[in-house]
C-alpha positions, 0 to 999 in steps of 0.5 A: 827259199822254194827249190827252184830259185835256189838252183837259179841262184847256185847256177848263176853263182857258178857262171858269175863266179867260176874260178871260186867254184872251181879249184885250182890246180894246187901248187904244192903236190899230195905227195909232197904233203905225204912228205913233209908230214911224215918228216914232220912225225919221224923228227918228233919220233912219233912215226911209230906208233902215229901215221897219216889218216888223210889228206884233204885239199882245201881250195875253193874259195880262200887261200888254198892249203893242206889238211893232214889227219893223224891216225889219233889224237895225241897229247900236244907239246905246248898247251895240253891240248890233242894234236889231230893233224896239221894245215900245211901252206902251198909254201910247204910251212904249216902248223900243227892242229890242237885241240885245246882243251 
């Protein structure tokens, strides 16, 4: 697809469909996520030696949510895989990140 008709297409997405280009304001607050990740290591007892890296707001297309890095990987406690972070719903629920091996 030559140049100009793809900007022709991603314009006209845009105006055809601007709420799923645009993310909305999320519902769950960045400190909020802050919060329940580090309970969520404090609990664990994991809050010594592993901390929150980033927190990225995935909204714009889909159901948005929270992504929480740790600062490392580290051994899962169910399967044997590598725990990197955790995807955290706007109802505050989430679910840990594994990396299975």
């Amino acid at each position: 697809m030559n140049p100009i008709r793809l900007l022709l297409v991603a314009f006209f997405c845009i105006a055809l469909f601007p709420n799923q280009v645009q993310a909305e304001i999320p519902s769950l607050s960045a400190a909020a996520v802050a919060q329940i990740a580090q309970k969520d290591l404090e609990e664990r007892n994991l809050h010594t030696e592993i901390f929150v890296a980033e927190i990225e707001y995935k909204g714009k297309f889909g159901t948005p949510y929270w992504m929480v890095f740790w600062s490392k990987t580290f051994p899962a406690q169910t399967d044997g895989g590598k725990e990197w972070g955790l995807r955290i719903q706007m109802d505050g629920s989430f679910v840990r990140m594994v990396r299975k091996r």
